[in-house]
N, C-alpha and C positions, 0 to 999 in steps of 0.2 A: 539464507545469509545471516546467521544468528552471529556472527564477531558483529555486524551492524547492530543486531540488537543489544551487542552490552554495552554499543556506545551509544551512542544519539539517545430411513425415517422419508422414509422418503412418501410413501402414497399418501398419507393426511399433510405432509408437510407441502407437497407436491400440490395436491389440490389444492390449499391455503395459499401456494404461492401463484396460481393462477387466475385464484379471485382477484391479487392483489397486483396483476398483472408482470409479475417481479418471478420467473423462474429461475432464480441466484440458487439452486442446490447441489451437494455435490451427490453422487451415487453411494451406493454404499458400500465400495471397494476402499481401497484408501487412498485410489486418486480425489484429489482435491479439481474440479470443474466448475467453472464459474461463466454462466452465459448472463451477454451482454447483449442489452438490444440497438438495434441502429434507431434514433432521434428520429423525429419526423421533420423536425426543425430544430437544429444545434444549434441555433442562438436562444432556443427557452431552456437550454440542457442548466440543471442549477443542483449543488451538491450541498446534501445535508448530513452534518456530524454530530453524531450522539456521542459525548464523552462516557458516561455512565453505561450505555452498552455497547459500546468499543463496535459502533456501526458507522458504516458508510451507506447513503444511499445517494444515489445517481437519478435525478427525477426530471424529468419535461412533462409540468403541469403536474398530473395525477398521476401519469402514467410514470412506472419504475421500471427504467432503464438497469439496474445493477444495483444491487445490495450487498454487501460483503462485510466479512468482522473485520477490525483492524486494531492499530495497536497507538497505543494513545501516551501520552508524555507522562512523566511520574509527578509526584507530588512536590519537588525540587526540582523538576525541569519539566514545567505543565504546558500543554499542547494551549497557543490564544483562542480566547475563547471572542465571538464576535462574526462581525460579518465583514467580508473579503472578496479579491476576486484573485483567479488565476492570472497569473501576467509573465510566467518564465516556467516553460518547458526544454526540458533537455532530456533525450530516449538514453543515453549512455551517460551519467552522470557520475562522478569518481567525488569523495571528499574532499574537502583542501583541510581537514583539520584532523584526519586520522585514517588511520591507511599501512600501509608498511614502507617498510627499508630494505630496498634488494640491491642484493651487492655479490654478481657472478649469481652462483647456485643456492645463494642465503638470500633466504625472504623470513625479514621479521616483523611482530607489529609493531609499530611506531607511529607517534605522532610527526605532524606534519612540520613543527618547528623543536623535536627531536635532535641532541646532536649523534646518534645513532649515525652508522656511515651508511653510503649506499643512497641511490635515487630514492625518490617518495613517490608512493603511488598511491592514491584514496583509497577505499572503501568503493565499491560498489554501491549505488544509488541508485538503480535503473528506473528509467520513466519516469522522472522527477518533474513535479509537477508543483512548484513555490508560489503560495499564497501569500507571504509576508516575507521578510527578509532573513534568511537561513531556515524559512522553516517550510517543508511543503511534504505532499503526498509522493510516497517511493517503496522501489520494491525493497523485502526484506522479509524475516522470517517474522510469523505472528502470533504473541502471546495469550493468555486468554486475562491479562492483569496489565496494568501501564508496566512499560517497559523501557521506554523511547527518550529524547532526549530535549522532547517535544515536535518532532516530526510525526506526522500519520503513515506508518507502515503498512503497506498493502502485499499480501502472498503474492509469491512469484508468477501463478496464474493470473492475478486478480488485476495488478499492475500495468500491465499494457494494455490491457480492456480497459482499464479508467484513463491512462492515457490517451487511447484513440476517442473515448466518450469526451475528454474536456478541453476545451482550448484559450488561446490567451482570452479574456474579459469573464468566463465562464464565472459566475459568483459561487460563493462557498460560505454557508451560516454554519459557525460550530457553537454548540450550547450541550450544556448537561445533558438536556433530552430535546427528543425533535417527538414532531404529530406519528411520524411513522413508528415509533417504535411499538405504537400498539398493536397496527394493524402489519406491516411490513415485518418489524422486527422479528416477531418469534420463528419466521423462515427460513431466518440468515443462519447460513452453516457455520459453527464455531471452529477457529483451527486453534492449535494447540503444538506451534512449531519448539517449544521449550526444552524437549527430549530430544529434538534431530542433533548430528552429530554435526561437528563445526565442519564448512568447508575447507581443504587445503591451501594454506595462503598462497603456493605457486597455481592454485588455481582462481585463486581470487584476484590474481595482476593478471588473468588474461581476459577474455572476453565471454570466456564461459563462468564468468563471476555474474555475468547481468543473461534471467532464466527468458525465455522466448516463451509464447504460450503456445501450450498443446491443439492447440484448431482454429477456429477462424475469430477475429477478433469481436465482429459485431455479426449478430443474426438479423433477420426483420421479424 
């Protein structure tokens, strides 16, 4: 979903990321695969944001649930920094502030208070996951630099696996760096969604705008 983004090694890495109980890697085709583990207890499930290395990790206790890259707010429109909690989840999440204007067989971008003719429809947001007020974890494409508009971006795989992993009270620390990036971080697969091609806006007012994951959500 890179229109969202203009708004808003495996055997050493493999075995590192099993010391570190965290197998977040992808293979080395060019699917992008992100395993997620099931919680022993989801109310210790707690997420930590490293803005500097544009990580997510997903931890209960020691143990790492999902580590994934993400895409972090620019220097004019910076992701808050602080400690939060989850308290509004939505799986199908559309924008109210940008989106497009369709009108019969014309879909264009526009904003949401656009005098552009034609209905409004957002943006795709899937599995929105709101730490603060307009700002929360969601699917979209992922750059390897801030991008965002202070939201946390998560790949379209990556998204419904943190979804399923977080729920409403779930806490959320975000800081320049977290403990994990020394041991966790060097595992996390980097994406680099920058060069994909934009999706079709008539595909982006339907439901195949927000991506479903390739296998099962949570493993044990």
């Amino acid at each position: 979903m890179r229109i969202i983004s203009r708004l808003c090694l495996f055997s050493g890495l493999a075995a590192f990321a099993l010391l570190t109980s965290c197998s977040t890697l992808a293979p080395t085709s060019k699917t992008y695969h992100v395993v997620a583990h099931k919680p022993h207890d989801p109310s210790k499930v707690r997420v930590l944001v490293s803005l500097s290395k544009q990580n997510v990790y997903v931890m209960e206790g020691d143990r790492c649930l999902m580590a994934v890259a993400t895409s972090v707010g620019t220097s004019s429109h910076p992701t808050p920094r602080g400690h939060f909690t989850i308290y509004n989840k939505i799986k199908y999440k559309r924008s109210g502030s940008y989106g497009y204007r369709v009108k019969g067989d014309r879909v264009v971008p526009a904003e949401a208070g656009s005098n552009v003719s034609g209905s409004y429809v957002g943006y795709p947001m899937g599995f929105w996951c709101e730490f603060a007020p307009a700002y929360g974890f969601h699917q979209g494409f992922v750059h390897p630099y801030p991008r965002t508009h202070g939201c946390l971006r998560l790949h379209g795989e990556a998204a419904p696996k943190f979804f399923a992993l977080v729920r409403t009270g779930t806490p959320v620390d975000i800081a320049e760096t977290q403990p994990q990036d020394a041991t966790i971080g060097p595992s996390v697969v980097r994406v680099d969604d920058s060069k994909s091609p934009d999706p079709a806006p008539a595909v982006m007012i339907t439901s195949k705008g927000f991506e479903e994951p390739s296998g099962p959500l949570l493993v044990d």
